[in-house]
C-alpha positions in Angstrom: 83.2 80.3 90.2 79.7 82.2 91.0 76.5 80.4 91.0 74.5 83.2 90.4 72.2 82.9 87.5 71.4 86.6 86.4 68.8 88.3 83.6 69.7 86.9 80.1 71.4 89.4 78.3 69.0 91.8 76.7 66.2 90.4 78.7 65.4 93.1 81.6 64.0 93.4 84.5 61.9 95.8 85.3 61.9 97.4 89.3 58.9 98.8 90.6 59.4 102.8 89.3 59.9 101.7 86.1 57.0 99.0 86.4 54.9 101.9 87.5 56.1 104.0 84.6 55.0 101.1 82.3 51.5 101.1 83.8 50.8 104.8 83.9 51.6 104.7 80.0 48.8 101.4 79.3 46.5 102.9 81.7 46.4 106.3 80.0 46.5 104.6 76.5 43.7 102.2 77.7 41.9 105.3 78.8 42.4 107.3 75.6 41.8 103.9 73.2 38.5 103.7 75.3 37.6 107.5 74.3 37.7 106.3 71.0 35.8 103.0 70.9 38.7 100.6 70.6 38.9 97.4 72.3 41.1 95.6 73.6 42.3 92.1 72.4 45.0 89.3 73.5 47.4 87.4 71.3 49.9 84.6 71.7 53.4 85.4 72.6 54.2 82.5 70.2 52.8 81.6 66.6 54.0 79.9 63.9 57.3 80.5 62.4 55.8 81.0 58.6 53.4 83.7 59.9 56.1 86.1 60.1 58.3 84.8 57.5 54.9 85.5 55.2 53.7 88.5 56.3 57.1 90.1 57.9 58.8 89.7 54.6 62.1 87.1 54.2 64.1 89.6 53.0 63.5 92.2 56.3 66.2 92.3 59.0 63.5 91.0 61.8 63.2 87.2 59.8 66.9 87.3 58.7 68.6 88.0 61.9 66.8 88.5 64.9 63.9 86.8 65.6 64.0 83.9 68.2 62.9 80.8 66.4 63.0 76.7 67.9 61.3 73.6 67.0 59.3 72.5 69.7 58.1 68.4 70.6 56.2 67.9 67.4 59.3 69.7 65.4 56.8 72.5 64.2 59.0 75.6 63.7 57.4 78.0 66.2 58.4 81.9 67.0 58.7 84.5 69.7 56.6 87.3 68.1 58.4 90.2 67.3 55.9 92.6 66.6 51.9 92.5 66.5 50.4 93.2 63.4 50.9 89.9 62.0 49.6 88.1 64.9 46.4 90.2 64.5 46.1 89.7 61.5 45.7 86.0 61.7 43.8 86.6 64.6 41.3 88.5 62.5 41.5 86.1 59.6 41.2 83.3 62.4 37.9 84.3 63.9 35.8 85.8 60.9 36.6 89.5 61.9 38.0 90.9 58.8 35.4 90.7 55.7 32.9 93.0 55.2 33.1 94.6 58.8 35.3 96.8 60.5 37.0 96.6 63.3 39.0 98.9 66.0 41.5 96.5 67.9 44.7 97.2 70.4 47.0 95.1 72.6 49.8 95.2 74.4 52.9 92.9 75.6 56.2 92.0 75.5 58.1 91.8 71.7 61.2 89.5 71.2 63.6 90.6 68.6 67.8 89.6 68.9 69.3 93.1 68.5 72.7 94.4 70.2 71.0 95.9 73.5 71.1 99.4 74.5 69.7 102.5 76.2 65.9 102.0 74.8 66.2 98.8 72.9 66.3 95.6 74.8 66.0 92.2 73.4 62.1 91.7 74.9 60.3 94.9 74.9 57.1 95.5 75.8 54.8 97.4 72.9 51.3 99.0 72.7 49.7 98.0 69.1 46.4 99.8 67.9 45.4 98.5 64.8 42.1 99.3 62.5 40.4 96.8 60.2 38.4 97.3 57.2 38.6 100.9 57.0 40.0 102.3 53.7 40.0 106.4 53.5 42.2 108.7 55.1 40.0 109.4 57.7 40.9 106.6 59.8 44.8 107.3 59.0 44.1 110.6 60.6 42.4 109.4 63.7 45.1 107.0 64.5 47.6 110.3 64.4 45.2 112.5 66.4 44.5 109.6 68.7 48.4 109.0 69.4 48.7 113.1 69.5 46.0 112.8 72.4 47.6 110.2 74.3 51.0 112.2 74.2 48.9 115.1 75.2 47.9 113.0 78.3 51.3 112.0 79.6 52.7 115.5 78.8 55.3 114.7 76.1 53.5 116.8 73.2 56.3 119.2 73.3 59.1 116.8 73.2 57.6 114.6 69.7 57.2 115.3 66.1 55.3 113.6 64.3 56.8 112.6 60.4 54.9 111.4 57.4 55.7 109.7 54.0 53.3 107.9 51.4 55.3 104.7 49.8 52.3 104.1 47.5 51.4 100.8 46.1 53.5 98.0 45.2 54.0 98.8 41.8 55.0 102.3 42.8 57.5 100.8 45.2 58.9 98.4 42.5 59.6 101.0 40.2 61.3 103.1 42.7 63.4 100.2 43.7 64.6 99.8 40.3 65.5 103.0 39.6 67.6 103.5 43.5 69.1 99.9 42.5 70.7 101.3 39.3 71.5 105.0 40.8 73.4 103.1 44.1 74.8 100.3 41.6 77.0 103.5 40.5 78.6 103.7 44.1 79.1 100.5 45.8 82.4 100.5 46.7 81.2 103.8 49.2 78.0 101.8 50.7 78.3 100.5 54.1 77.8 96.6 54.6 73.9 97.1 56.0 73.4 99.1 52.4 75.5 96.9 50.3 73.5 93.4 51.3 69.9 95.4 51.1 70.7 96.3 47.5 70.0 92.7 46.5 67.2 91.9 49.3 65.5 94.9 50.1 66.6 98.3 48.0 64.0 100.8 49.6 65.0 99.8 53.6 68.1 101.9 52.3 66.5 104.9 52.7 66.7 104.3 56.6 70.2 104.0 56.9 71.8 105.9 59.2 75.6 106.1 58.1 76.4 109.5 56.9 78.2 108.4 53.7 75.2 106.7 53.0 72.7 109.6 53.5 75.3 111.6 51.7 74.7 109.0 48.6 71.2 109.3 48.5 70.9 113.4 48.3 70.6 112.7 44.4 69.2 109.7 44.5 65.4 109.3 42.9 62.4 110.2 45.0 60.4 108.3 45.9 57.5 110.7 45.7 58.3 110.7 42.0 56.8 107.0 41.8 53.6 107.5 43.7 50.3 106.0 41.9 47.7 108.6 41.8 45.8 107.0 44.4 47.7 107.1 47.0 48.9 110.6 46.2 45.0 111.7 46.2 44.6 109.5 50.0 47.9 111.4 51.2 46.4 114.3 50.1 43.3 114.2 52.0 45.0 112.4 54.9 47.1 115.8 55.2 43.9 118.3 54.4 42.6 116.4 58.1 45.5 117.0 59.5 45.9 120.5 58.8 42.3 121.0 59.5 42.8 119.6 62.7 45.8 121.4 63.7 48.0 118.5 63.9 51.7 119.7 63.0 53.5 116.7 60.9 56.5 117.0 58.9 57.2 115.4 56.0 59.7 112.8 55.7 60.6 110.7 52.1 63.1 108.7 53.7 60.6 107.1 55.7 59.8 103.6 55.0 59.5 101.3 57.5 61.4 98.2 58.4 58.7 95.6 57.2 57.2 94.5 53.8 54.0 95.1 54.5 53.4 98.5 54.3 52.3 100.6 51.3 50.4 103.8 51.3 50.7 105.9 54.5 53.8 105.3 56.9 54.1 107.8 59.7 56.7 108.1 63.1 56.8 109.7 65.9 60.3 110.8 66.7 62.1 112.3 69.9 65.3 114.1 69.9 65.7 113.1 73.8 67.1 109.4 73.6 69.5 109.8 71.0 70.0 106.9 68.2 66.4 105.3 69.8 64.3 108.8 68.6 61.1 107.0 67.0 59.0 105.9 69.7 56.0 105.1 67.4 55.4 104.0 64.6 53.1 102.3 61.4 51.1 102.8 58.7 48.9 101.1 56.2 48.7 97.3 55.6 45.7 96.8 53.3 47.2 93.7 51.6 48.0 91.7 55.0 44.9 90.0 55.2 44.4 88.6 51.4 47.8 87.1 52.1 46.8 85.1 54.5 43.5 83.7 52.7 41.2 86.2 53.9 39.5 88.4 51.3 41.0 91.9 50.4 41.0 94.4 53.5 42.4 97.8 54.1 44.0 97.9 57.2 46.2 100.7 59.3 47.9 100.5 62.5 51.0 101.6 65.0 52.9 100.0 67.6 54.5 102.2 70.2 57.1 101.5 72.9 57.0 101.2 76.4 60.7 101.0 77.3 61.6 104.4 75.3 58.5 105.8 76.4 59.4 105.3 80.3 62.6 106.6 79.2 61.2 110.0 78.6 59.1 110.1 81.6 61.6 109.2 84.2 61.9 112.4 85.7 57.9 112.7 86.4 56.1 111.5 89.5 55.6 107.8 88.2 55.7 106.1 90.9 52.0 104.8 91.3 49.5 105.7 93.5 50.2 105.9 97.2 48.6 103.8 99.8 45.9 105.5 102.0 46.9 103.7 105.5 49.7 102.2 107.0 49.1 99.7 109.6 51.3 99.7 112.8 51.3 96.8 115.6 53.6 95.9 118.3 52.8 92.6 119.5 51.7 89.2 118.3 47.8 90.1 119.7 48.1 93.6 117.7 49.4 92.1 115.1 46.3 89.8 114.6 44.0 93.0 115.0 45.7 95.1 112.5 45.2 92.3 110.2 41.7 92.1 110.9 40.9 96.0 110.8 43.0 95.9 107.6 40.6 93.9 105.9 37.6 95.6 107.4 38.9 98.5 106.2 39.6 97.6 102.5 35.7 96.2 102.7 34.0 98.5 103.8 35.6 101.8 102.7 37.6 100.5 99.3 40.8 102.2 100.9 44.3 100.8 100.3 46.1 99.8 103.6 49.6 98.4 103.6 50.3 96.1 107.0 53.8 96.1 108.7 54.4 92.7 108.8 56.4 90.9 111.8 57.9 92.0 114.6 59.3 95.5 114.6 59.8 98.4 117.1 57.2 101.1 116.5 59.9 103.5 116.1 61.5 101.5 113.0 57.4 100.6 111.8 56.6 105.0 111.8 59.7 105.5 109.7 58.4 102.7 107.5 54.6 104.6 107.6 55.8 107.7 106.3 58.3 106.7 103.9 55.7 104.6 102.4 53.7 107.6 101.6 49.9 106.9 103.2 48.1 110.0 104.5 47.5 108.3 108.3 49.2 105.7 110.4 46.4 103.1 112.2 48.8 102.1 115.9 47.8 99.4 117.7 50.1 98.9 119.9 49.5 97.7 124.4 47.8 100.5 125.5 45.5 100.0 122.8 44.8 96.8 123.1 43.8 97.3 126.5 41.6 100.2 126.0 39.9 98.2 122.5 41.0 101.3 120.3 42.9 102.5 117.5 45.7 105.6 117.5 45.2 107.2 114.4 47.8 109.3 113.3 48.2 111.8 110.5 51.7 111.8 108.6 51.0 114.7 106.3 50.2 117.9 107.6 49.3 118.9 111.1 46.7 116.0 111.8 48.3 115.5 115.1 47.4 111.8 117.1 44.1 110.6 118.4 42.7 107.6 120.0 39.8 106.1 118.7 37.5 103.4 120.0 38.0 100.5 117.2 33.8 100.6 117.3 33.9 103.4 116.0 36.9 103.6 113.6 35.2 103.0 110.1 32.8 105.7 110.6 36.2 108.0 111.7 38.1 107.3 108.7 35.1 107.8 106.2 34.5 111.3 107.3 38.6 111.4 107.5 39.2 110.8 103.5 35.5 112.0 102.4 37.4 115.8 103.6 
């Protein structure tokens, strides 16, 4: 029998191309967030079990079957978070961020949810959320859809993602609607599928989302749900579209959108993909405005997204990902070279802010140059015994036509600075 202990199933690891993917996509999002005077926030990876059961909604699929819940020392039920908003939301609340201010927040981390894995959904997935407090118009709906637009802009996926809307109105509007698809599907049970069947008695309106075709089929002449919409969120979808169109913004409109949690009314939105197959949203949200009161705080409109990483990376793998290059690659044969590398490594990194990577133990400097160039820096630095005798430095160039020279280490920082000021 093996002793090897391997990743928990669903749980991944992530090499370093797809690492670098990862941070490309945070570092532009923090760039883009930063263009539009968010801030960036941290939140627990665990919180309480009721947070979610509250705020999530009992009756969704995440508290019913797939979040990863335990009892810890004190027996206080206690959660793996799997997904943001709630956790902000009491983090607001929490701190006295909520009433009568405003607020533009985002995070990002790993999500836990238990879902069979596959290509673009893992069991701990790592999300962006962008969420905006105390704003109530459509304005801010809009600048959440051109911000996301922008970011997809950045990473150059605009061409590959559509963006689809859908207003669910308030929770009257969404009752009524319910009631009225509850006795239309009543009429043809024996053809739902399980997922359908159960969410007629727990949740009606997540039925909508279903992706069995017998299903969708079914709900061709079902009610609308546009039908049901309060004026008022017909006049803020309204205006919410007028910015859009004034803005340029393609969007499509989508009435079987409706999110997978309770919280939502008003504005839901997705951003879909038709390059990773079943996995096509890779963001997602909407309004929340009722999340706050239910937590004690007073009544505050909120609106946010979460989008993912992993499906993200996904899309990207076939860009140049892969990070930023070192500048230098260090070279020594010899235990006394060795020791000066290391100190002209650090010298280096001081005094000029370069990167420099430093072969490490013994090596033949045949084997350490293949290792230079593969590892993608611009020069070599060789100090090897005929440098060491001499109190210099080869510096060799591994792009281009740079050729070899030998410099005097006295006068090395002042070579490389005119070397990478070129």
């Amino acid at each position: 029998m093996s002793n090897t202990i391997k990743a928990i199933r669903g749980m991944q690891d992530l090499l370093p191309e797809k690492k670098a993917r990862f941070r490309l996509i945070e570092d532009q999002a923090r760039s883009v967030l930063m263009d539009y005077g968010y801030q960036e926030v941290g939140l627990p990876v665990l919180e309480s079990t009721s947070l979610f059961s509250r705020l999530v909604g009992a009756s969704t699929d995440i508290v019913e079957k797939e979040m990863y819940t335990f009892n810890d020392r004190n027996e206080e039920s206690l959660t793996l978070r799997p997904e943001g908003t709630a956790g902000l939301v009491r983090f607001v609340n929490e701190h006295g961020l909520a009433f009568n201010q405003t607020q533009r927040l985002w995070y990002t981390g790993p999500m836990f949810r238990y879902e069979r894995p596959q290509k673009g959904r893992y069991r701990q997935f790592d999300q962006i959320g962008v969420e905006c407090i105390g704003m109530e118009g459509p304005d801010i709906d809009a600048e959440l859809l051109l911000l996301s637009a922008r970011l997809w802009s950045v990473l150059g996926l605009s061409n590959a993602v559509t963006l689809e809307l859908n207003s669910i109105g308030d929770a009257e509007s969404r009752q009524a609607f319910s009631a009225a698809l509850v006795a239309y599907l009543t009429r043809f049970k024996a053809d739902l599928d399980d997922d359908s069947l159960r969410r007629l008695t727990t949740n009606p309106i997540r039925i909508l989302d279903s992706k069995v075709p017998t299903t969708q089929t079914l709900l061709e002449d079902a009610p609308v749900l546009s039908d049901f919409i309060d004026a008022a969120s017909r006049k803020h979808f309204d205006g919410l579209c007028a910015i859009l169109d004034a803005a340029g913004q393609p969007y499509r409109i989508n009435q079987s959108i409706v999110r997978g949690l309770d919280y939502y009314n008003r504005t839901v939105f997705e951003w879909v993909t038709d390059q990773l197959g079943a996995q096509g949203t890779i963001c997602g949200g909407g309004r929340y405005d009722g999340l706050v009161a239910q937590l004690g705080g007073k009544p505050t409109p909120c609106v946010g997204f979460a989008l993912g990483l992993d499906r993200l990376a996904l899309m990207l793998e076939d860009q140049a990902t892969q990070g930023r290059s070192i500048d230098i690659y260090g070279v020594s044969v010899g235990e006394d070279a060795r020791g000066k590398m290391l100190v002209l490594a650090e010298q280096v990194r001081t005094q000029l802010g370069l990167s420099i990577q430093v072969h490490a133990g013994a090596g033949k400097l045949k084997a350490q140059m293949k290792k230079a160039d593969l590892s993608g820096a611009e020069i070599a630095l060789i100090v090897a015994e005929d440098e060491l005798a001499q109190d210099a430095v080869s510096v060799r160039e591994l792009r281009g036509e740079g050729g070899q020279a030998l410099v005097q280490t006295s006068a090395l920082i002042e070579q490389l600075q005119r070397r990478f000021e070129q």
